[in-house]
C-alpha positions in Angstrom: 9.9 -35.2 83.1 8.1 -36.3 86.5 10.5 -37.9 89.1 12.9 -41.1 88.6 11.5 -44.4 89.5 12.0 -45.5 92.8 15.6 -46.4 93.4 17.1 -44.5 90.4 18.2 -41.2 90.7 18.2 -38.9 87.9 21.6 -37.3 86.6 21.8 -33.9 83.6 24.2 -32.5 82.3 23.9 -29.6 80.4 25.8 -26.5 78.9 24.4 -23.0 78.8 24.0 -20.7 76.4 27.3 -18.9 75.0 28.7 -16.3 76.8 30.6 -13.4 75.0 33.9 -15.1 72.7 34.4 -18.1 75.7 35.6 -21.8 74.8 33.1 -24.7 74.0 33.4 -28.0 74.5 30.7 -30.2 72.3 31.4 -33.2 74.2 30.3 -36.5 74.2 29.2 -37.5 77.6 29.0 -40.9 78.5 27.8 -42.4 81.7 28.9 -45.3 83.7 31.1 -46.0 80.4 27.6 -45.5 78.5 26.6 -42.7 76.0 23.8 -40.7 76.9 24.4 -37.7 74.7 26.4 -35.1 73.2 26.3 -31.9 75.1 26.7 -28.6 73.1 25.8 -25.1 73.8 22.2 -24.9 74.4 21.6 -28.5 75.2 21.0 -30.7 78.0 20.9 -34.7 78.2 19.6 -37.3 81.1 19.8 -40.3 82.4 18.3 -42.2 85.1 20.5 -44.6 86.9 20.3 -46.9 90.0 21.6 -44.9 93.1 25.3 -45.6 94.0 28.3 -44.2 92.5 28.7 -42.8 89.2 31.3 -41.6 86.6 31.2 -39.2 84.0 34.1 -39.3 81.0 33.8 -36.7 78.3 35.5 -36.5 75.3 35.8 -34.8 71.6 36.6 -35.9 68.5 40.2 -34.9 67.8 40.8 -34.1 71.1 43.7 -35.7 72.9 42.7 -36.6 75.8 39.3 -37.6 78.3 37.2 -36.0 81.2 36.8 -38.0 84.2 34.4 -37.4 87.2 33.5 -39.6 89.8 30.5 -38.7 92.2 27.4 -40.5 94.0 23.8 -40.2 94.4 20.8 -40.9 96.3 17.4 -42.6 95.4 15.1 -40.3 94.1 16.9 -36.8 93.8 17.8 -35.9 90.7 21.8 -34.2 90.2 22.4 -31.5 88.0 26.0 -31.0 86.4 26.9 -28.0 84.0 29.8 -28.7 81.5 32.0 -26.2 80.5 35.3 -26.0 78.6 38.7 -26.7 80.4 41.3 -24.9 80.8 43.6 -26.9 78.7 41.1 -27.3 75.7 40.7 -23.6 76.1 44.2 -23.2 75.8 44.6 -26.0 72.9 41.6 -24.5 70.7 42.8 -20.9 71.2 46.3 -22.0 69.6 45.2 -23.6 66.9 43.0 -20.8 65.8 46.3 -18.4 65.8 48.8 -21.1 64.9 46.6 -23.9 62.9 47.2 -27.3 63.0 50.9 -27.6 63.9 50.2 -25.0 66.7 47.2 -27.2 68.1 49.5 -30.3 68.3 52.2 -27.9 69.9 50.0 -27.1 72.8 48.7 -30.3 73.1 52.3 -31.5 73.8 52.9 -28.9 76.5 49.4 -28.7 78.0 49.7 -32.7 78.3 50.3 -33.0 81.9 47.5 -30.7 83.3 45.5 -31.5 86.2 42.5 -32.3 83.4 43.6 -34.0 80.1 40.2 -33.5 78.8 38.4 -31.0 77.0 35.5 -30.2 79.4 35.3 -29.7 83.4 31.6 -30.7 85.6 30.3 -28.6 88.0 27.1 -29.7 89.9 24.5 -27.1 90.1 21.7 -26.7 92.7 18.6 -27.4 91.7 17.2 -23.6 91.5 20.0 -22.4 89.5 20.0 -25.4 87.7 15.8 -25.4 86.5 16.3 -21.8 85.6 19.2 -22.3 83.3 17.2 -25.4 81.9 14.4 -23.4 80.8 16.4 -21.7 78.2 18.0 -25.1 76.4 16.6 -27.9 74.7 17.2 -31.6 74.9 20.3 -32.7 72.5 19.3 -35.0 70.2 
């Protein structure tokens, strides 16, 4: 990929591999209120963006509710942020696989006030941990 232009930094976002029988999130991920991508197991995106502060939101179709994650950067480093499933889309999608539809909307209802309304959480990576896992994914489309 080569470095980000002078005073852009570059921000991924990716989410590994699966991981035995744990909760997905194929989110859409978009940037600044822009879509860069759809992140789903195996896949990364990127964007370069002017250096400042940023904000992720990351939603799913059918999904009630958004991700929202505020952070900053710095000219010329590039951020890495792994995605993974939160707790309360964890808890939503494991319902509705035991109690279908009306169980989903159930637990929707009484998972609506947690800390995350959204179906995925970010953590930022460093950038070892974070090339290493890279290595094993491919760009989403």
């Amino acid at each position: 990929m080569g470095p980000p232009k002078p005073g852009q930094s570059r921000i991924v976002v990716l989410q590994e591999k699966r991981k035995g029988l744990s909760a997905f999130c194929g989110c859409d991920v978009k940037l600044d209120g822009e879509p860069i991508g759809k992140v789903a197991i195996g896949t990364y995106v990127f964007a370069d963006r002017p250096a400042g502060r940023h904000q992720f939101i990351a939603s799913e179709t059918l999904f009630p509710g958004d991700t929202t994650y505020n952070f900053s950067t710095e000219p010329g480093r590039t951020y890495f942020f792994l995605v993974r499933a939160s707790e309360r889309y964890a808890s939503v999608s494991g319902v509705t696989m035991m109690g279908g539809l009306v169980g989903g909307v159930i637990a929707s209802a009484v998972t609506a006030n947690a800390a995350n309304p959204g179906p995925a959480d970010f953590f930022a990576l460093d950038e070892p941990t974070a090339r290493t896992t890279l290595a094993e994914l491919q760009l989403a489309q």
